[in-house]
N, C-alpha and C positions, 0 to 999 in steps of 0.2 A: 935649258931644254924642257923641264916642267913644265914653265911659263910658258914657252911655245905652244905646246902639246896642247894649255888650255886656250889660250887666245884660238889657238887652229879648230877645236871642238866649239865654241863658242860662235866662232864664223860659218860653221855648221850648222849649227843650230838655227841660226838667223836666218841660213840658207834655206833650210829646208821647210823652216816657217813661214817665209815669203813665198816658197813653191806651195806651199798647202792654201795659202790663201790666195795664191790667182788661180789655183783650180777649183777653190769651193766649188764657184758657180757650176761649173762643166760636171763635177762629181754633182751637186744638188739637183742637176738637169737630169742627171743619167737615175737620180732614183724615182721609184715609182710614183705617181700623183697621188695614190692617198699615202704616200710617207711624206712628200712634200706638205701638203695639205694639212697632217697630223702635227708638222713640223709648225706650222704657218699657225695652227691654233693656241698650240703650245705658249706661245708668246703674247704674252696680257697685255688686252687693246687699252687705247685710250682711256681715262674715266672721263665721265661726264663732268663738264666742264662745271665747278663752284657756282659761277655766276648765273650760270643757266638753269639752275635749280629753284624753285619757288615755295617756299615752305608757308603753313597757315602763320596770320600776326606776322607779317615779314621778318621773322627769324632765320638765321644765318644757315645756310644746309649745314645739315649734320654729317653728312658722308655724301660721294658718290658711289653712284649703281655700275656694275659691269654689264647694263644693259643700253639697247638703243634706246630706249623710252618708257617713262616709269607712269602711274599714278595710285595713288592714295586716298580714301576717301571715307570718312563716319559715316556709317552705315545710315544712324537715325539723326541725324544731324546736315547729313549733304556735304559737311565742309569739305573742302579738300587739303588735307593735309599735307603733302610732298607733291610734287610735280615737276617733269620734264617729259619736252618735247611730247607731252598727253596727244600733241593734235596732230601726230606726224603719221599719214597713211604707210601701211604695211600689208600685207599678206597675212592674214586670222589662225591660216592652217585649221585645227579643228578646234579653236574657239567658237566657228561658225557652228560649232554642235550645241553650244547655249541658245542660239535662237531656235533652233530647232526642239531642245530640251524645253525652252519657252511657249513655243506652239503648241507643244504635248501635253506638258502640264495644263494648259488655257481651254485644250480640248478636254483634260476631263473636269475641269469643273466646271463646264458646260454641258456636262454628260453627255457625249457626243460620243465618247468612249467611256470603259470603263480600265480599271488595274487589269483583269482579266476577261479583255475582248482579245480576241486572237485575230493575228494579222499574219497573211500570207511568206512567204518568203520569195520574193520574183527571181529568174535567171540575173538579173541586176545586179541584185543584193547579192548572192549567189557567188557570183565571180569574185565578187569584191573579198568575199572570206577566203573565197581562195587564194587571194595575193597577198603574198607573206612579204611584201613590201609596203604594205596600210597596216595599221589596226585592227581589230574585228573579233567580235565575238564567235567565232566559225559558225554560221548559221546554215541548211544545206537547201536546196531549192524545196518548192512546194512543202518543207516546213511551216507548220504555225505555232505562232511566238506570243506570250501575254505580255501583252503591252509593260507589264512590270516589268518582266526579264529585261523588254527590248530598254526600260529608261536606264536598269541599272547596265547594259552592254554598252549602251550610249556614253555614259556619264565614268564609269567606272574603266571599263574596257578600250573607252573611245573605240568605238566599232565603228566604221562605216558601212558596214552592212546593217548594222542597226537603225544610223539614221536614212537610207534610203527606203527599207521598209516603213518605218513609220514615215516617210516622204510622201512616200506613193499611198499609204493608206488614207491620209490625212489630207493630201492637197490632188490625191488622184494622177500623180504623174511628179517626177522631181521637178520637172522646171514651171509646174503650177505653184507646186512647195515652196521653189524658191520665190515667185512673185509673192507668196503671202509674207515671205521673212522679210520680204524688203516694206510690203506693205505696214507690216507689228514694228520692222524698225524706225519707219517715219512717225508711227502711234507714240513710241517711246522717245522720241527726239532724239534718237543716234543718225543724225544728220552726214556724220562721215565716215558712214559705211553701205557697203554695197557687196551683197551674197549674190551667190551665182550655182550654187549647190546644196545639201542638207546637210554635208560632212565635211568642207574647206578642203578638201584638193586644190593642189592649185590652179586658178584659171588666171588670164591676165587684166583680167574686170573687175575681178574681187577684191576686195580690201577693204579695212578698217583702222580706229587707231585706239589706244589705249582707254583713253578718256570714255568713247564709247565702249568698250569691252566693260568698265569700271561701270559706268550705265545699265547696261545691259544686266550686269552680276545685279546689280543692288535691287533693280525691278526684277529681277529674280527671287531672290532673299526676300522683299516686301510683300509682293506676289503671291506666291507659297512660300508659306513657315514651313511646309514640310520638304523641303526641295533639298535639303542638306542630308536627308534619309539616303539620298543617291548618290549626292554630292560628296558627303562624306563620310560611305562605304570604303574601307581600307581593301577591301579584293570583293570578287562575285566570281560564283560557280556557275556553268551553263553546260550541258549536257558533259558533265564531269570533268569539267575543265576548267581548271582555277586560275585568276588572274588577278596580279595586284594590281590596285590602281597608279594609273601613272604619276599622280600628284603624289610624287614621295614624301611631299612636305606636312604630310598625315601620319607619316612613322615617326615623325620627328618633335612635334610641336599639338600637344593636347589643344592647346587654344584654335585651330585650323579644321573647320570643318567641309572644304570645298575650295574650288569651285572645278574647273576645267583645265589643263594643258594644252599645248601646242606646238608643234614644229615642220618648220620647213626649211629647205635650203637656204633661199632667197630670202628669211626673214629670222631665221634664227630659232631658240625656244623661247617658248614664251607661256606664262602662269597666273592666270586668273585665282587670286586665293580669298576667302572669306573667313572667319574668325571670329572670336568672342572670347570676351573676358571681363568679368565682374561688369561695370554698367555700359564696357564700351564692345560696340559690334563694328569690325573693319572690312572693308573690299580693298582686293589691290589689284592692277596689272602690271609685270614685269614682263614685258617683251622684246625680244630679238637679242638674247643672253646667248654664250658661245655654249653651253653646255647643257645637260639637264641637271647638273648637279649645280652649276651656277643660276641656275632661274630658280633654284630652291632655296640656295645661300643667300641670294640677295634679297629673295622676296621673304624669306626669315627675318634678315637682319631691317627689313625696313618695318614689318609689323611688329616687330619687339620693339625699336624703337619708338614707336604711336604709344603701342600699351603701357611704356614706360612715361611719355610724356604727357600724355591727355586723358581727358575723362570727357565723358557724355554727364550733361545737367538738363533735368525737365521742366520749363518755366511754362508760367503764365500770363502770356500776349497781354492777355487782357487786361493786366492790370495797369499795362505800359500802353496803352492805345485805344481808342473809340472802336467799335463794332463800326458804325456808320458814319459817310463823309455827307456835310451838305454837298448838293449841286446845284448849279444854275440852267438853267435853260432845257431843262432836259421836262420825261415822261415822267419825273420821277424827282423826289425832292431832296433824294439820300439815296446814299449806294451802299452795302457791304463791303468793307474792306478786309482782308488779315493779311499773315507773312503766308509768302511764294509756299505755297503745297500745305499749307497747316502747319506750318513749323512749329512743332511747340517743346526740339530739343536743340541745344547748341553745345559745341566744345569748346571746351577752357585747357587749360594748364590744371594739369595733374596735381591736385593738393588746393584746390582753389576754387574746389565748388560750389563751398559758404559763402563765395567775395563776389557773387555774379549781381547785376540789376541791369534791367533793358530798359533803353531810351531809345524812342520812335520818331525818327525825324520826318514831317509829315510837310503837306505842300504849306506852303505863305500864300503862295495864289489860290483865290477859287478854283473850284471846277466846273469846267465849261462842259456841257453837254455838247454833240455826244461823247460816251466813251464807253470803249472796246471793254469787254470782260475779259478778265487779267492783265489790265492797264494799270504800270507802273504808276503808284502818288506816294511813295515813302519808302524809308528803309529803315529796317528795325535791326537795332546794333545792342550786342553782349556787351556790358564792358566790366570789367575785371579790376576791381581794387581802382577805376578810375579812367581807366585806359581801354579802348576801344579792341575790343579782340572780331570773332567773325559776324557776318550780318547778312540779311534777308531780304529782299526786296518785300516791300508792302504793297498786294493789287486789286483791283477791285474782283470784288465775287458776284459780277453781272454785269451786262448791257446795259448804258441805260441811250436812249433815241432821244433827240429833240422832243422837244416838247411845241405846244400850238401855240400860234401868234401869240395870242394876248398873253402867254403865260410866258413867255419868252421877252415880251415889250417889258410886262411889269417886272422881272428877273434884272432885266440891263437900269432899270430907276434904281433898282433897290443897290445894283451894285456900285451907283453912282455916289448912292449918299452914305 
């Protein structure tokens, strides 16, 4: 009788666990869309697939990111450290407030503005404070604002009231604004991205991808040395109203001095961060993370692991390469050459920066006139204890045109013999 009793509870049990599992569905349908929703997040996506990961020295990835798309990159050096999916377009959300931050800055050191030039507040700007679904430094109409307040609302606050005022002061109308962001971003070579606003709302034209976001930061940081004053402001006060900044990852990590956040539906969070530590300076972009506490985590764990494994070294080109290349046939008998941008720093492996010497691999062939200023003729490679670590394109630092008949006949004998 026992034995029944449990065999019969037993068949019970089984029972009513096959009932509870064919109605999951019907009971998960009947609750609300953001508990489904909250339910749906809950559960940790994919990681980023091992093999799709590219690290500097083709070194094996070290981890995956809980993001759509990562990059990594020495600040004074260019290399790129870590990458995935850098080139994959997304939606900026208000990343796009670094180009904008960009234009501001570029406006005063052209003294075009000053810290404290005072700018309007339009009914534009206006609304925008008032929607307690954006960001926003609460700004009130026909207000005026010094340009200071507005960089730290901008940067700090992520205001969109902020950057359509300086939009409108700056480019005279937002969508003059935007043609100038797009104009600064073909200046900078952010070739895969496309603004449509001064504050990244979303539109369906907009987009960019990490790689440039990574871009963008670093001609920031390069740019103005002083841009990290705003960037890495941990809160700002503005008509008695205090607000942390949203880049938490400044309560967390002394080395992080910037840069910007971001979020949207369609694209996730995502965390433009900059940093420094002893001789090496980092930019990162972590974007399309499920959370904001995961675009903190992950863009932590990828700049501790840099600062753990690499170092910044300052060489001297010149000792590994010629100033000038003969030419043939051209206006001119010699060109300037050096490395892509004036390279004159490269990254190693951490503990290794007594074991550096650069070798310049340069053309076998003459060179023919003409040739384009910053025409590839070399590439100048670190190499490390013997082994070829990262490298630089070598390019010419001028035009040179053909040159006249007879100097061009005598050019083709001499190359004969």
């Amino acid at each position: 009788m026992y034995v029944r009793r449990i065999v019969g509870f037993r068949q019970i049990t089984a029972l009513g666990a096959a009932l509870i599992l064919l109605a999951a569905p019907a009971l998960a349908a009947r609750l609300p869309r953001h508990a489904r929703e909250r339910s749906r997040a809950s559960e940790p996506p994919p990681a980023m697939p091992l093999d799709q990961i590219h690290v500097l020295g083709n070194r094996p990835a070290p981890f995956a990111l809980d993001a759509r798309a990562a990059e990594l990159v020495d600040v004074r050096s260019g290399a790129v450290l870590y990458g995935y999916k850098e080139h994959e377009r997304m939606q900026p959300a208000s990343l796009a407030k670094m180009m904008t931050f960009y234009l501001a800055l570029e406006a005063l050191r052209q003294k075009r503005i000053t810290l404290d030039t005072q700018m309007p507040v339009s009914e534009a700007a206006w609304r925008l404070s008032m929607n307690d679904s954006v960001s926003r430094m609460f700004l009130q109409v026909g207000q005026r604002v010094a340009v200071r307040d507005l960089l730290y609302g901008l940067m700090v606050s992520s205001g969109n009231d902020a950057a359509v005022v300086l939009s409108e002061y700056l480019g005279g109308s937002q969508e003059a604004f935007a043609e100038a962001m797009n104009k600064k971003a073909g200046q900078l070579g952010l070739t895969e991205t496309h603004f449509t606003n001064p504050d990244g709302l979303p539109t369906p034209d907009e987009y960019t991808t990490a790689a440039d976001m990574v871009k963008l930061g670093r001609a920031i940081l390069e740019g103005f040395p002083d841009a990290t004053q705003y960037t890495g402001a941990k809160e700002f006060t503005f008509d008695k109203i205090v607000q942390r900044n949203f880049n938490t990852l400044l309560f967390y990590d002394s080395r992080v001095n910037g840069i910007k956040t971001g979020h949207v539906e369609e694209a996730g969070f995502h965390l433009v961060a900059s940093a420094h530590s002893g001789d090496i300076d980092l930019i990162s972009a972590v974007m399309g993370t499920p959370s904001m506490e995961k675009r903190r985590v992950e863009t932590d764990k990828l700049l501790d692991w840099a600062f753990r494994t690499f170092a910044t070294v300052k060489v001297d080109w010149h000792k590994a390469m010629p100033s000038q290349l003969r030419v043939y046939k051209g206006d001119a008998d010699e060109v300037a050459i050096a490395p892509e941008g004036g390279v004159s720093y490269f990254t190693v492996d951490k503990g290794k920066e007594n074991k550096v010497a650069l070798v310049a691999d340069l053309p076998k062939k003459p060179l023919i006139a003409p040739l384009a200023k910053g025409a590839k003729v070399g590439q100048l490679t670190v190499m490390i204890e013997g082994k070829p670590g990262s490298s630089v394109p070598i390019v010419t630092q001028a035009e040179i045109g053909q040159g006249g008949f007879f100097h061009r006949m005598a050019d083709s004998i001499r190359l004969k013999l």
